[in-house]
N, CA, C and O atoms as CSV, one atom per row, in Angstrom:
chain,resi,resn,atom,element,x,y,z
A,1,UNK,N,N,-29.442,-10.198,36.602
A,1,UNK,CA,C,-29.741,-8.835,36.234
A,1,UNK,C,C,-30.541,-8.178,37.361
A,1,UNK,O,O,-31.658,-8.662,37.547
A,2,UNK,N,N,-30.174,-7.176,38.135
A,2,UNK,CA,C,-30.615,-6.422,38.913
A,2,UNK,C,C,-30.981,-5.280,38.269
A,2,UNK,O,O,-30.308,-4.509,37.585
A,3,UNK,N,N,-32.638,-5.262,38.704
A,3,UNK,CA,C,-33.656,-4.295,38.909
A,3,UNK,C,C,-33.675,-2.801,39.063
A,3,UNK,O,O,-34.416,-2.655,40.035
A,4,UNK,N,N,-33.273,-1.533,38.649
A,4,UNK,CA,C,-33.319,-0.814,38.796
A,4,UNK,C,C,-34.434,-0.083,39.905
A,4,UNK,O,O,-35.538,-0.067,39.360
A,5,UNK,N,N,-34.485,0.492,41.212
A,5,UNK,CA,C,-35.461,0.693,41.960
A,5,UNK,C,C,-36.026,1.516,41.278
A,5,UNK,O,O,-37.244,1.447,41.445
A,6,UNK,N,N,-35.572,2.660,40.220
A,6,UNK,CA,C,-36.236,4.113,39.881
A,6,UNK,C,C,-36.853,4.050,39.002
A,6,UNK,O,O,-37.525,5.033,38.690
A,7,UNK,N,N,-36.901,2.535,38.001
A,7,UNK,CA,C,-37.262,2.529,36.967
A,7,UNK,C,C,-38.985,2.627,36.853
A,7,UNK,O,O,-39.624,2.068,37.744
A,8,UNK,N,N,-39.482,3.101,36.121
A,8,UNK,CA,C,-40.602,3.586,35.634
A,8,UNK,C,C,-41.521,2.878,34.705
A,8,UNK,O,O,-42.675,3.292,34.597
A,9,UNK,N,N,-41.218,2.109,34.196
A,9,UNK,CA,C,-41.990,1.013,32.963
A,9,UNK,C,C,-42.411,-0.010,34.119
A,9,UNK,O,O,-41.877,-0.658,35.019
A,10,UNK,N,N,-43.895,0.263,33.478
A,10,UNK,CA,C,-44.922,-1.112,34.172
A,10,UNK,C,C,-45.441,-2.056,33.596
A,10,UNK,O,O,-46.152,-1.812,32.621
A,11,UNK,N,N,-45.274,-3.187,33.956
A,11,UNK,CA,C,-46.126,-4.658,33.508
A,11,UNK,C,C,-46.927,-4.222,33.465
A,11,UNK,O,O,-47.282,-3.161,33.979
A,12,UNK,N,N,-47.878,-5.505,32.311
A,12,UNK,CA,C,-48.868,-5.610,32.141
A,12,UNK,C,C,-49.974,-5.915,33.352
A,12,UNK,O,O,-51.084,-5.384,33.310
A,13,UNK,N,N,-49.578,-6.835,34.460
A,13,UNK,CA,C,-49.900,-6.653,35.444
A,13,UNK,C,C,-49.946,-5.820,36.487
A,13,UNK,O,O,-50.607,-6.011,37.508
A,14,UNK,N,N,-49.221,-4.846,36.246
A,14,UNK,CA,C,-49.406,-3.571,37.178
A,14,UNK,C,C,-50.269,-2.769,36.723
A,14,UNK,O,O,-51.078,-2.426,37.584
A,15,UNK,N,N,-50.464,-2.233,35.502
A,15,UNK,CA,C,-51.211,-1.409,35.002
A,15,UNK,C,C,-52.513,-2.243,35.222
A,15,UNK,O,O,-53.352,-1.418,35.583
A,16,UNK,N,N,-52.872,-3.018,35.195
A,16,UNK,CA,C,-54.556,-3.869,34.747
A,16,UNK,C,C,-54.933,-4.818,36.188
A,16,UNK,O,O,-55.995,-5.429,36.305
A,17,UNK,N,N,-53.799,-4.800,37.279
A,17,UNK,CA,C,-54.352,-5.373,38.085
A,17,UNK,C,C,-53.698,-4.602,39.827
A,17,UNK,O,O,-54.531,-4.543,40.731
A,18,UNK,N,N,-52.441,-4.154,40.072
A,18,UNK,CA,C,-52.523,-3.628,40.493
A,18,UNK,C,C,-52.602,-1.721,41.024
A,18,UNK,O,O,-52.771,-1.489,42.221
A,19,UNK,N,N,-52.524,-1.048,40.460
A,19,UNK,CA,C,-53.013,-0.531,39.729
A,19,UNK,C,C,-54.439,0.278,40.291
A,19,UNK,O,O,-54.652,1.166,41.116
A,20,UNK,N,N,-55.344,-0.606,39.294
A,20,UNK,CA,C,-56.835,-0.604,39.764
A,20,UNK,C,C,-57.196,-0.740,41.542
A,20,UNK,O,O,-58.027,-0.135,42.219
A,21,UNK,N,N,-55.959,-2.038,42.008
A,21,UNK,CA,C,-56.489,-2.609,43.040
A,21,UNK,C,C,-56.156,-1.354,44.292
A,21,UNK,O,O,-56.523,-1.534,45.454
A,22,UNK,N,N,-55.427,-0.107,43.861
A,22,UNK,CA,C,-54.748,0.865,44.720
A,22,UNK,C,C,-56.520,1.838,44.560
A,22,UNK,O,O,-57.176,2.217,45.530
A,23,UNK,N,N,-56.797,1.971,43.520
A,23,UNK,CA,C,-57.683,2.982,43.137
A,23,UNK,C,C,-58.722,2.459,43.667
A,23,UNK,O,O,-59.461,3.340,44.107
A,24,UNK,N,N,-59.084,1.503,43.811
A,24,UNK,CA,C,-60.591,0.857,44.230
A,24,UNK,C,C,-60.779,0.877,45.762
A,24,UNK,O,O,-61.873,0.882,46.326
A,25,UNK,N,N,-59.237,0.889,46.529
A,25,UNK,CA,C,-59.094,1.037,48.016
A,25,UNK,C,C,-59.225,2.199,48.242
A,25,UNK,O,O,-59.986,2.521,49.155
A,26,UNK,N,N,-58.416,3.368,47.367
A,26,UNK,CA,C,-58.688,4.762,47.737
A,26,UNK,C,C,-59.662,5.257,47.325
A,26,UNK,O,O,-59.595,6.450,47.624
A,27,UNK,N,N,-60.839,4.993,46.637
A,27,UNK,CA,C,-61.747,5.653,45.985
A,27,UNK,C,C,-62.649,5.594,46.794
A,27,UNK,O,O,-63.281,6.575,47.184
A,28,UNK,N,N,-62.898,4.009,47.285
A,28,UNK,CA,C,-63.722,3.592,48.757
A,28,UNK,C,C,-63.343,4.515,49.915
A,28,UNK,O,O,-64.312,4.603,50.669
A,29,UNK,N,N,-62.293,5.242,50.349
A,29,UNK,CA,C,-62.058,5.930,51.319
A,29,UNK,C,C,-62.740,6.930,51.219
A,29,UNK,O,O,-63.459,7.374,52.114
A,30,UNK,N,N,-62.528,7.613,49.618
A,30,UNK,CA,C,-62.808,8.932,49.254
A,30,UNK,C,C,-64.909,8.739,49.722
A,30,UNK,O,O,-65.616,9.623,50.205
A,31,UNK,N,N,-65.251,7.583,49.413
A,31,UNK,CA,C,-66.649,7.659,48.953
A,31,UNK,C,C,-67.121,7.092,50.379
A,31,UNK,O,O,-68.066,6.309,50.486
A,32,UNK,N,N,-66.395,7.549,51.423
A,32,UNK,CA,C,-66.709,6.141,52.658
A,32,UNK,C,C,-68.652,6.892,52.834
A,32,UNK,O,O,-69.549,6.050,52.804
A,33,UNK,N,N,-69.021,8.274,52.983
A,33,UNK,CA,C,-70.355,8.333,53.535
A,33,UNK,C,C,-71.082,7.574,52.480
A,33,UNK,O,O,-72.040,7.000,52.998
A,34,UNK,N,N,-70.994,7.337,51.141
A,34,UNK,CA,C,-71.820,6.601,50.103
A,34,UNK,C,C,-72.339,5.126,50.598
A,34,UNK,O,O,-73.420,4.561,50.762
A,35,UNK,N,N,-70.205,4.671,50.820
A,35,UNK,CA,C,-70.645,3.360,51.584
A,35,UNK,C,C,-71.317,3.037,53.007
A,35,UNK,O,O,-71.969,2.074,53.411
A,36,UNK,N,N,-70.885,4.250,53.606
A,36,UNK,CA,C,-72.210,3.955,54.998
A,36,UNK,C,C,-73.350,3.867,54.873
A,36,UNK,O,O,-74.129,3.153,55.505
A,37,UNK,N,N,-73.616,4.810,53.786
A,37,UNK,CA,C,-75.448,4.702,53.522
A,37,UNK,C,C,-75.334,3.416,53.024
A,37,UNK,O,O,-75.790,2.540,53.759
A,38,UNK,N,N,-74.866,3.079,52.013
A,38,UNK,CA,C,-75.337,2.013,51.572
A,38,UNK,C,C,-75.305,0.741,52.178
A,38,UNK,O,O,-76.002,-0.200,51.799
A,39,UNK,N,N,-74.301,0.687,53.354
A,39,UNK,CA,C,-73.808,-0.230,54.220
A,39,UNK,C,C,-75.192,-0.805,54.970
A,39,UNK,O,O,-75.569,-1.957,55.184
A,40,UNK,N,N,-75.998,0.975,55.384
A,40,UNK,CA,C,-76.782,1.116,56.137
A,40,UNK,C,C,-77.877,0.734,55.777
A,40,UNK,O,O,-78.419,-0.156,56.433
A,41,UNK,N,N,-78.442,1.215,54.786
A,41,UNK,CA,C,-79.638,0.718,53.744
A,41,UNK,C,C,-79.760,-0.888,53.531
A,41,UNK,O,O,-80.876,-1.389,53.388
A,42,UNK,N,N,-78.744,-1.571,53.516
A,42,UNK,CA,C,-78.486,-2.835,52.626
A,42,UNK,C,C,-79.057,-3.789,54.353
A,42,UNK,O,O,-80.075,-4.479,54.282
A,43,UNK,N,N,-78.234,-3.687,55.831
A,43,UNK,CA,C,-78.381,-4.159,56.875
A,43,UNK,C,C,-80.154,-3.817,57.381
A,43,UNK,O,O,-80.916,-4.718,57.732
A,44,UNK,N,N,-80.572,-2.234,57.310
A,44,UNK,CA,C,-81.854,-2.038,57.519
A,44,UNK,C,C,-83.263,-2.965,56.788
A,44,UNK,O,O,-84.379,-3.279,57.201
A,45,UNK,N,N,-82.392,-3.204,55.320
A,45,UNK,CA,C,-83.789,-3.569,54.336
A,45,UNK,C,C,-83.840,-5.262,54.478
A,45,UNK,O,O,-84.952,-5.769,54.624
A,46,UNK,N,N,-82.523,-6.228,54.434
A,46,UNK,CA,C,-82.365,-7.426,54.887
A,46,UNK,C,C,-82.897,-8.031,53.389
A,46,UNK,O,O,-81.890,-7.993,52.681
A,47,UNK,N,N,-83.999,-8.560,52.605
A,47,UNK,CA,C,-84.100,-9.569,51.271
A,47,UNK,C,C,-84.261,-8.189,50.389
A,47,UNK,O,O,-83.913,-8.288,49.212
A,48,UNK,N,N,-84.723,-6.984,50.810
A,48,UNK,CA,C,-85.456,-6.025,50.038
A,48,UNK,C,C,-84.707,-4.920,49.440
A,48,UNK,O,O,-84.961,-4.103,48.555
A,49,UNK,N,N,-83.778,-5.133,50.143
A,49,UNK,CA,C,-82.519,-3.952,49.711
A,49,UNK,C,C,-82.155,-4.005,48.373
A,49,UNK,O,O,-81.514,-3.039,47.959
A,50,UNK,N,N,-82.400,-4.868,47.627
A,50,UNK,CA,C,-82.471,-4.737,46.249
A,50,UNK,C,C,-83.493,-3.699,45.807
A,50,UNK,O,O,-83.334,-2.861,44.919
A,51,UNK,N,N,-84.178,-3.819,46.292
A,51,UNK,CA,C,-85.487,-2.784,45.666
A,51,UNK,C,C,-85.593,-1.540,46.582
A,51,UNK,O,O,-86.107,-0.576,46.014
A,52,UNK,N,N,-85.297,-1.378,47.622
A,52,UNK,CA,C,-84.760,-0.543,48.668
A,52,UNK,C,C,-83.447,0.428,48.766
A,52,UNK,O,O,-83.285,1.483,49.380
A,53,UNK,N,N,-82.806,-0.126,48.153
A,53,UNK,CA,C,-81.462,0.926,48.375
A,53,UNK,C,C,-80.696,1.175,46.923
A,53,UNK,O,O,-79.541,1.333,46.529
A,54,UNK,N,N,-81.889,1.122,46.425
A,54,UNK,CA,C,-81.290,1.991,45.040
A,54,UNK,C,C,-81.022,3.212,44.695
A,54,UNK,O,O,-80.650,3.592,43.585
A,55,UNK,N,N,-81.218,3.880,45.697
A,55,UNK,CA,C,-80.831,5.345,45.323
A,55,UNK,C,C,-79.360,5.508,46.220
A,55,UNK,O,O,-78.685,6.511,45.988
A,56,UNK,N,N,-79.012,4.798,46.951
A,56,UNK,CA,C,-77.650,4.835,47.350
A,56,UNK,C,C,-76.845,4.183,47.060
A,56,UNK,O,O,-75.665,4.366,47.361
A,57,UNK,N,N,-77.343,3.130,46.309
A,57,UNK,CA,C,-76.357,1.883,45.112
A,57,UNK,C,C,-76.126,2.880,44.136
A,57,UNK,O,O,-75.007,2.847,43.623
A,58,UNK,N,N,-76.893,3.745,43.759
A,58,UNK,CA,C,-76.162,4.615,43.018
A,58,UNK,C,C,-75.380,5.649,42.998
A,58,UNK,O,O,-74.714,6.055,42.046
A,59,UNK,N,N,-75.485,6.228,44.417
A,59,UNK,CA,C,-75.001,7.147,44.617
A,59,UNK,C,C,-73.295,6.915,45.328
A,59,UNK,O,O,-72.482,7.796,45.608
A,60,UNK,N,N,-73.182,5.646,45.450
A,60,UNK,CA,C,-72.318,4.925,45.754
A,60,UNK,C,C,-70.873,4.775,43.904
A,60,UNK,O,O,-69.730,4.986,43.498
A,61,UNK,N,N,-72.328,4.233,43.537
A,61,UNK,CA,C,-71.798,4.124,41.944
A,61,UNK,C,C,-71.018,5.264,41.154
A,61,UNK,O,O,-69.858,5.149,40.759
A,62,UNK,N,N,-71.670,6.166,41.015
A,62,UNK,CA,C,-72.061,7.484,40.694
A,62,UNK,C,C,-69.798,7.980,41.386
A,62,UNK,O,O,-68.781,8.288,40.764
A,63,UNK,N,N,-70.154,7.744,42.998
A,63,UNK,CA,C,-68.915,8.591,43.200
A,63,UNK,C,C,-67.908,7.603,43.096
A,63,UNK,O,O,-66.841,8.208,43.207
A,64,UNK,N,N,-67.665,6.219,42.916
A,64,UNK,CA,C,-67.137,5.194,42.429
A,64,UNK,C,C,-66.536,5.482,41.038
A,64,UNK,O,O,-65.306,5.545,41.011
A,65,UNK,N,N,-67.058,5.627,40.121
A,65,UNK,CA,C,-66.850,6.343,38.906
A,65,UNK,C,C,-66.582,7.231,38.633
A,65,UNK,O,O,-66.204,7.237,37.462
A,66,UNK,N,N,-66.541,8.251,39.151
A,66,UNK,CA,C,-66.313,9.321,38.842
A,66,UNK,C,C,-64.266,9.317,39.063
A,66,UNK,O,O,-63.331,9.664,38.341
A,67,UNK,N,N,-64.389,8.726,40.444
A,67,UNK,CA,C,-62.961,8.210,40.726
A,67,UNK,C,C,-62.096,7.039,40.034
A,67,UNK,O,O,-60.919,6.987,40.389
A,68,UNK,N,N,-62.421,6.345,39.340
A,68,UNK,CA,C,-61.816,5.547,38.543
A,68,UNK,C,C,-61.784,5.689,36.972
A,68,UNK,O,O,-61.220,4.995,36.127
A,69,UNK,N,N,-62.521,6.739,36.865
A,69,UNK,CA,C,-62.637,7.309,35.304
A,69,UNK,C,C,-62.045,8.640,35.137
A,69,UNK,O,O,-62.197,9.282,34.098
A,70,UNK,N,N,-61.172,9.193,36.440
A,70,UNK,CA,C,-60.737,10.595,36.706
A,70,UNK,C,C,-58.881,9.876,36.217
A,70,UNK,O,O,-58.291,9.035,36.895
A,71,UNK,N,N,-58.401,10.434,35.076
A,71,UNK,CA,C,-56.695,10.188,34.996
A,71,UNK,C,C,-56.320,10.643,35.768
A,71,UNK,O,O,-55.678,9.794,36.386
A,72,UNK,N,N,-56.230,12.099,36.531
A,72,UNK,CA,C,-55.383,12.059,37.334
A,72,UNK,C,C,-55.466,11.237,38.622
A,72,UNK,O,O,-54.395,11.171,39.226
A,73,UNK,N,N,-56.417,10.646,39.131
A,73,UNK,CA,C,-56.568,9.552,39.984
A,73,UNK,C,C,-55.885,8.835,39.609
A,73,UNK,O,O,-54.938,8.540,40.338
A,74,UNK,N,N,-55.977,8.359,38.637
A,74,UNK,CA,C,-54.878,7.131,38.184
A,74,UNK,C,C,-53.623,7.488,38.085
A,74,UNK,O,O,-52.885,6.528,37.864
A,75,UNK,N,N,-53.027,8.639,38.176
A,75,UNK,CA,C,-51.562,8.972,37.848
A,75,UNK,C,C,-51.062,9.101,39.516
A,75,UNK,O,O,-50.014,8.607,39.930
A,76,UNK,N,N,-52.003,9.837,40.332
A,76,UNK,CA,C,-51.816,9.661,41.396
A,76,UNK,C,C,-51.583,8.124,42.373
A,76,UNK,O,O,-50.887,7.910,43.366
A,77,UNK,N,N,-52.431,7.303,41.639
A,77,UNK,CA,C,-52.466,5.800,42.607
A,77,UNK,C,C,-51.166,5.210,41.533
A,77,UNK,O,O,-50.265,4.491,41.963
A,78,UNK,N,N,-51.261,5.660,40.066
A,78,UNK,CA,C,-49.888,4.922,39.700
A,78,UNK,C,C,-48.392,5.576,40.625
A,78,UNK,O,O,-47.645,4.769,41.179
A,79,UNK,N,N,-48.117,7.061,40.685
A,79,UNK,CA,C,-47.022,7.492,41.055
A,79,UNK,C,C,-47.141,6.401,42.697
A,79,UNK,O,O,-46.289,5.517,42.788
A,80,UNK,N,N,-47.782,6.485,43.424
A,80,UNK,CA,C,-48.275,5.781,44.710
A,80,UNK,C,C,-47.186,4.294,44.587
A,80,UNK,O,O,-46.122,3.965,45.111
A,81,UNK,N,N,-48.025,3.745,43.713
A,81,UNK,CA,C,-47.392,2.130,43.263
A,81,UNK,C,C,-46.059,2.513,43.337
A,81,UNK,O,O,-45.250,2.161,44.196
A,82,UNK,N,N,-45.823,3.444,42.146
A,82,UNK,CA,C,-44.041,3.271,42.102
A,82,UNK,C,C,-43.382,3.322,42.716
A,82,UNK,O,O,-42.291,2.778,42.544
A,83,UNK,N,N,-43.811,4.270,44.175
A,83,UNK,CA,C,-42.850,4.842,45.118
A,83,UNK,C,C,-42.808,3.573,46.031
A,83,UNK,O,O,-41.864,3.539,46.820
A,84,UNK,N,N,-43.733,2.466,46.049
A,84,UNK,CA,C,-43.896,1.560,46.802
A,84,UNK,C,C,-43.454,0.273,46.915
A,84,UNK,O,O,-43.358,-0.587,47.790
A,85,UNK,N,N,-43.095,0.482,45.156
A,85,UNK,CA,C,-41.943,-0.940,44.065
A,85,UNK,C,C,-40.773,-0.182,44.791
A,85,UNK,O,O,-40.273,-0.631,45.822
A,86,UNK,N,N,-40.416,0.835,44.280
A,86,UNK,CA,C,-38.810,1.561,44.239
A,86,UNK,C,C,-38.052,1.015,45.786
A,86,UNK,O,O,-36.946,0.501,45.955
A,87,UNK,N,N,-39.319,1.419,46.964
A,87,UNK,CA,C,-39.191,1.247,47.979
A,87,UNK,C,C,-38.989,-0.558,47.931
A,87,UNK,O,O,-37.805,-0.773,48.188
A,88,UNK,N,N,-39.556,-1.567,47.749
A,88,UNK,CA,C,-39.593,-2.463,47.897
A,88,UNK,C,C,-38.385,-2.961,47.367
A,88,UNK,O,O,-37.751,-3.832,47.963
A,89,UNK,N,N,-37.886,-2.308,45.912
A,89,UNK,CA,C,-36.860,-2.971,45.366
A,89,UNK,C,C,-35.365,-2.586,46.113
A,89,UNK,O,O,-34.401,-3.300,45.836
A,90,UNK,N,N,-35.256,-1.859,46.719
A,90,UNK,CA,C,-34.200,-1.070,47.834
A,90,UNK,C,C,-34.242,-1.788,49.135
A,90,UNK,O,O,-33.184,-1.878,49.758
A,91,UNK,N,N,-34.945,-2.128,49.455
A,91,UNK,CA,C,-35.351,-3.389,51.111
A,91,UNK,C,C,-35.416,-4.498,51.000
A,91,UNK,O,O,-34.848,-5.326,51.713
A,92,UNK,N,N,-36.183,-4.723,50.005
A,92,UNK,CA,C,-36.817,-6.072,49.685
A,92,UNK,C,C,-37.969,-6.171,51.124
A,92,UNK,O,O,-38.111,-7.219,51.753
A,93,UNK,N,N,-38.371,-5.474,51.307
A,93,UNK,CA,C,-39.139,-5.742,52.634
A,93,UNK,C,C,-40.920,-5.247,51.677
A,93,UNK,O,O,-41.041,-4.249,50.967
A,94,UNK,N,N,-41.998,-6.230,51.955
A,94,UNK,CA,C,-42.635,-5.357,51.212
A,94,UNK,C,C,-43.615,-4.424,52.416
A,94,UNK,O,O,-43.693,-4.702,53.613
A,95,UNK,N,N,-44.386,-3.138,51.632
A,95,UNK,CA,C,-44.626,-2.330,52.471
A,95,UNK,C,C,-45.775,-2.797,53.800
A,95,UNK,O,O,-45.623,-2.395,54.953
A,96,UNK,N,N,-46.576,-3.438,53.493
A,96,UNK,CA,C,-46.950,-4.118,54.891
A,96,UNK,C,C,-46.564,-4.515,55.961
A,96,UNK,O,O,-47.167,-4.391,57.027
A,97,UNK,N,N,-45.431,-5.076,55.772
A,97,UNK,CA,C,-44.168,-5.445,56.577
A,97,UNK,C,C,-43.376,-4.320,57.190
A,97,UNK,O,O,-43.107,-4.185,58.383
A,98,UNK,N,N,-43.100,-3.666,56.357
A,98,UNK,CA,C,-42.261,-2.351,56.954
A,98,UNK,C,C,-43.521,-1.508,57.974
A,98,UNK,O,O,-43.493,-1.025,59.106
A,99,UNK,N,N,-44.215,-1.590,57.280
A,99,UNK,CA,C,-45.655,-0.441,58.148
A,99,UNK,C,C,-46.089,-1.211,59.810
A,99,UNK,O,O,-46.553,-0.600,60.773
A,100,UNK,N,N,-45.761,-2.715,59.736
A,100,UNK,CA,C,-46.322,-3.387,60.822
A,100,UNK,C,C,-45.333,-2.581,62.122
A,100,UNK,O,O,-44.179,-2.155,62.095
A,101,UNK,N,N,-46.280,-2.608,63.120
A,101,UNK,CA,C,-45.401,-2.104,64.442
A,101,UNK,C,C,-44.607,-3.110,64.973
A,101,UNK,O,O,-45.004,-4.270,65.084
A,102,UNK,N,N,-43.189,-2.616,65.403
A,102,UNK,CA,C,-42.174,-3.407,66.038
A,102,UNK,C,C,-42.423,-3.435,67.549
A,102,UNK,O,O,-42.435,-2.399,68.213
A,103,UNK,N,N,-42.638,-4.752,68.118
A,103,UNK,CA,C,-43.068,-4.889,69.550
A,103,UNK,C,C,-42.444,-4.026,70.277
A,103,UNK,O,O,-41.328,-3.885,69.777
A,104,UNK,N,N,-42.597,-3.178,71.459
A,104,UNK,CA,C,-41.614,-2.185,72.215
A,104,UNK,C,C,-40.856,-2.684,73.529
A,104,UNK,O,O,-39.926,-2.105,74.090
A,105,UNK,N,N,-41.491,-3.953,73.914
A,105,UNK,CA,C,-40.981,-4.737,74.774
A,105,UNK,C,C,-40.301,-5.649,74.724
A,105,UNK,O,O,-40.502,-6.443,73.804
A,106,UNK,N,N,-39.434,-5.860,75.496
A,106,UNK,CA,C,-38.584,-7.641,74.780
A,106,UNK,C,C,-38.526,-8.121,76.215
A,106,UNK,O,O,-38.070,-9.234,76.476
């Protein structure tokens, strides 16, 4: 039985694991100055950054959440996935592979 590429119904594993794992990469992009501070705070303070960089652990948090608790984020990183199965199920190549650069020299 062959796979329909266009089809639209997701596993249980897509929805609950990958999924999330699209949103948690793009949300980190969205929030990258949060994570610099906090990147920054955490390397500056060294044992203390626990007690030290709490106002950017949260502010980290804060825009973390806001992005993973937003549906249309999620409809966006789901449509994302699909176009990326559909694609995969049409090649069989998966998208890492296709994205890698082809040497220019032989």
């Amino acid at each position: 039985m062959a796979l329909d590429p266009a089809e639209q119904h997701l596993r249980h594993v897509e929805k609950d694991v990958l999924i999330p794992k699209i949103m948690r990469e793009k949300a980190r992009e969205r929030c990258s100055e949060q994570v610099q501070d906090f990147t920054k705070c955490c390397k500056e303070s060294g044992m203390l950054m626990v007690v030290k960089c709490r106002k950017e652990n949260s502010a980290l948090k804060e825009c973390l959440t806001a992005y993973y608790t937003d549906p249309a984020f999620y409809e966006e990183c789901k449509m994302e996935y699909l176009k990326e199965r559909e694609e995969f199920r049409k090649t069989g190549i998966p998208t890492k592979k296709r994205l890698q650069k082809l040497p220019t020299s032989m």
